[in-house]
C-alpha positions as a printed Julia matrix, in Angstrom:
234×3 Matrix{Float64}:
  46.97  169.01  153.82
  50.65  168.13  154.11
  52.64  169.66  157.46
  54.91  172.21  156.07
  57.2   170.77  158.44
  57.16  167.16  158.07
  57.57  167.69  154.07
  60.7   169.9   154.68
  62.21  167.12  156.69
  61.2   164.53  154.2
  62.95  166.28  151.35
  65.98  167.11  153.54
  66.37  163.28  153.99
  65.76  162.66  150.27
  68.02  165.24  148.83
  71.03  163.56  151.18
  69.71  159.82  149.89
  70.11  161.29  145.88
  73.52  162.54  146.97
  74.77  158.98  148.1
  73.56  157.44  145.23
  76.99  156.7   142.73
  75.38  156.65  139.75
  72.71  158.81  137.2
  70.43  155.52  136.95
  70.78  154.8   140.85
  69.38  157.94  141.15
  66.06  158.34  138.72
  65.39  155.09  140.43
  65.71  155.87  143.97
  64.09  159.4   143.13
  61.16  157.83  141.04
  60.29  155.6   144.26
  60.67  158.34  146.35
  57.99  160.33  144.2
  55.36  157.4   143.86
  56.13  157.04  148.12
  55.18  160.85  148.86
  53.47  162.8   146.04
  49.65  163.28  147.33
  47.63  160.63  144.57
  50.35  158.81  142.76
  50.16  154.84  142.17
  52.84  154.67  139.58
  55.49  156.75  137.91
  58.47  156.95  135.29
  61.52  158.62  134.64
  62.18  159.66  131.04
  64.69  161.19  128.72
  62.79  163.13  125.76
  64.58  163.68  121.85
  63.84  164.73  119.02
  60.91  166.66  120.94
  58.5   163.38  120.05
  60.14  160.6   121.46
  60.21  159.6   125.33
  62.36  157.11  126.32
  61.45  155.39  129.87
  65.07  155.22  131.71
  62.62  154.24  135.27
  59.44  153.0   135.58
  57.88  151.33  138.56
  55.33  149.37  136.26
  54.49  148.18  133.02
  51.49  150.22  132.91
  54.03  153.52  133.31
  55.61  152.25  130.4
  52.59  152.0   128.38
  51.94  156.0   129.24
  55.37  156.45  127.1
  55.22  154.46  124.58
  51.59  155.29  123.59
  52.45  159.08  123.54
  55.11  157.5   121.55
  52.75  156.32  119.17
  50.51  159.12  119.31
  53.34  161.85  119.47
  51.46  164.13  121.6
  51.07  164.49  125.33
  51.95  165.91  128.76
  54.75  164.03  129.75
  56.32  165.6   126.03
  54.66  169.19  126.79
  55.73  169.23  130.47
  59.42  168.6   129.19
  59.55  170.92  125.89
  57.4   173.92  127.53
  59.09  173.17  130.97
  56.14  173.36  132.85
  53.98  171.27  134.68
  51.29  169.15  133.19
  48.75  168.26  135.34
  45.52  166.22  134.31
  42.52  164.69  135.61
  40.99  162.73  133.23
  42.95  162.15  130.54
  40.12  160.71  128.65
  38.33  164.17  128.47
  41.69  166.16  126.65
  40.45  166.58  123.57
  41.6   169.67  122.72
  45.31  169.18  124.31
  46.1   165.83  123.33
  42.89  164.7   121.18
  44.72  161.29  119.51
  46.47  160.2   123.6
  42.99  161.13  124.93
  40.68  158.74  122.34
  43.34  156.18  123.13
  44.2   156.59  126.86
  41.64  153.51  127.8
  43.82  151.34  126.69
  46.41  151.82  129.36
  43.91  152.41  132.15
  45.7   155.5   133.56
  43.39  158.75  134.21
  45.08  161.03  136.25
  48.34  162.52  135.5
  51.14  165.13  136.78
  54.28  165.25  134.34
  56.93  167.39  135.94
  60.04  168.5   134.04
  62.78  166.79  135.61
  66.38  167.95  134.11
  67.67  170.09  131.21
  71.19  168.52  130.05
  72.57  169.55  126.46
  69.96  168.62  124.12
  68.36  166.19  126.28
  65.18  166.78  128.4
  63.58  164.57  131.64
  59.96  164.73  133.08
  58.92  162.55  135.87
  55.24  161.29  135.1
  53.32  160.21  138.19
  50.02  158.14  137.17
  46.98  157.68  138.64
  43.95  154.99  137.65
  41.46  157.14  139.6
  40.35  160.72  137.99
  41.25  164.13  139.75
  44.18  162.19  141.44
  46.53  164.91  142.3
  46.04  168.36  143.57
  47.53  171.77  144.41
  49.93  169.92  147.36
  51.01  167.1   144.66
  52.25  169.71  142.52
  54.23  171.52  145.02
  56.22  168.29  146.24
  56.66  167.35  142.36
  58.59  170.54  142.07
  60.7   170.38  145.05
  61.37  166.77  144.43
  62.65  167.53  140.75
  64.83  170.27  142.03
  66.38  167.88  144.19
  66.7   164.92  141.86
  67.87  167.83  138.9
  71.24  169.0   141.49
  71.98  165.13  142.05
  71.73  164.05  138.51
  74.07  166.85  137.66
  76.61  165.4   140.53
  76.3   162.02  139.6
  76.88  162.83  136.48
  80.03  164.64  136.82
  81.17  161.87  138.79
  80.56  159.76  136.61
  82.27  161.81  133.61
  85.32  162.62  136.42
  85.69  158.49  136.5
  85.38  157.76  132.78
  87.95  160.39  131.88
  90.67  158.86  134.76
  89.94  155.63  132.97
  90.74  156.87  129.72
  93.48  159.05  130.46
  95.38  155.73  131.93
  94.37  153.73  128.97
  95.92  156.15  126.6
  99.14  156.1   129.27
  99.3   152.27  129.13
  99.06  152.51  125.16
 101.69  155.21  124.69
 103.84  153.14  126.87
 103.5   150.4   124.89
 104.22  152.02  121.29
 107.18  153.72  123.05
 108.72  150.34  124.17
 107.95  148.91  120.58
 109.11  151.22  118.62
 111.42  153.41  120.34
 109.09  156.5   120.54
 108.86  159.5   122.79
 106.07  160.16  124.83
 104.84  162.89  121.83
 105.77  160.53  119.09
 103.29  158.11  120.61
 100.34  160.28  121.34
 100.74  161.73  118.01
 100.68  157.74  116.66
  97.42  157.33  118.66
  95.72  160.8   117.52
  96.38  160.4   113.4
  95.48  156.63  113.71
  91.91  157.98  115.61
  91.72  160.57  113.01
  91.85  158.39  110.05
  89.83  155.67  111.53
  87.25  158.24  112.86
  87.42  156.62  116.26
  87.71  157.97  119.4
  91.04  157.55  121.13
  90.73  155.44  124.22
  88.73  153.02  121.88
  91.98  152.7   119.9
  94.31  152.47  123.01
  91.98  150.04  124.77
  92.65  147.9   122.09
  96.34  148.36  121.57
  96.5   146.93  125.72
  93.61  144.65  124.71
  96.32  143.15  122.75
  99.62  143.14  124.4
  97.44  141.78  127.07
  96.42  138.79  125.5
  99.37  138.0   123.82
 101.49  138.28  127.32
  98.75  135.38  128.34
  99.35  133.65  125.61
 100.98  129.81  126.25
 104.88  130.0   124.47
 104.3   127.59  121.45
């Protein structure tokens, strides 16, 4: 039985360790080793984005055998780690070789991985994309009542610092961008004796006929002047 205490403290120090991390990979990976560290029955685990509702995609995994989990529901296009994302519950089983009613095709084929036990937690909901974190076990009736509970409180953490890493990371990309476009307006203005509107409006039809996004065009426009500036006089 886990100390009420001792688990609040443990998630207080993991929700501030999410927070630090810079990045939306930095964290799935430090929150993936956190969960194989402290969920009650857990040898291995991944971190995965679902689409199309039949296709996980393993951002995380702490082994090769995780992997296998993914790609073999892949294959199969059935099981929990897709329910537990899709239904947005949790999935919890102990023998995966005896689902079949649930998962009939993962269950006649789950020897081949060598996992048994599993508890797929959904993990983030962000546009159209879905995450579950899938915690494995080789031994049956792995997890229990307790493993559940710090799945779910983990997610919830993980969930808030995705969403702030990812915001950070959008906040950065868009500062990029927006200079980009600055340096290229500057340059059409100096070339050809444009106003700051004149130029944008350059950059925008060009990206309109070319169906390509604007800072790709700019980027390439300083790409350019850059190289040529470097050039050797001939």
């Amino acid at each position: 039985m886990l100390n009420a205490e001792a688990l609040a403290f443990r998630m207080a120090t993991l929700a501030r360790d999410l927070h630090q991390q810079h990045s939306p990979d930095a964290v799935m990976e430090h929150a993936l080793t956190a969960a194989v560290a402290q969920v009650p029955g857990a040898e291995h685990g991944a971190v995965s984005l679902v689409r199309a509702r039949r296709t996980l995609t393993t951002t995380a995994a702490t082994s090769d055998l995780a992997r296998g989990v993914d790609a073999l529901q892949n294959q199969v296009r059935q099981g929990p780690g897709l329910d537990a994302a899709f239904d947005h519950r949790t999935c919890r089983v102990d023998d995966l070789t005896a689902e079949r009613t649930r998962w009939p095709a993962l269950a006649a084929r789950a020897p081949q991985v060598g996992v048994v036990s599993l508890l797929c937690v959904p993990l983030f909901v962000q546009g159209n994309r879905q995450g579950v974190l899938s915690l494995l076990s080789t031994a049956p009736d792995a997890f229990e009542e307790a493993s559940e509970h710090v799945g779910l409180v983990l997610a919830a953490h993980t969930a808030v610092a995705l969403a702030r890493a990812q915001e950070t990371a959008n906040t950065a990309r868009g500062l990029a961008h927006r200079d980009v476009i600055g340096q290229a307006k500057g340059i059409l203005m100096q070339r050809h004796h444009l106003n700051a509107q004149q130029a944008f409006d350059v950059l925008a039809t060009f990206s309109q006929e070319t169906s390509r996004k604007l800072h790709q065009i700019a980027t390439e426009i300083a790409l350019e002047v850059t190289a040529a500036n470097r050039a050797p006089d001939r």
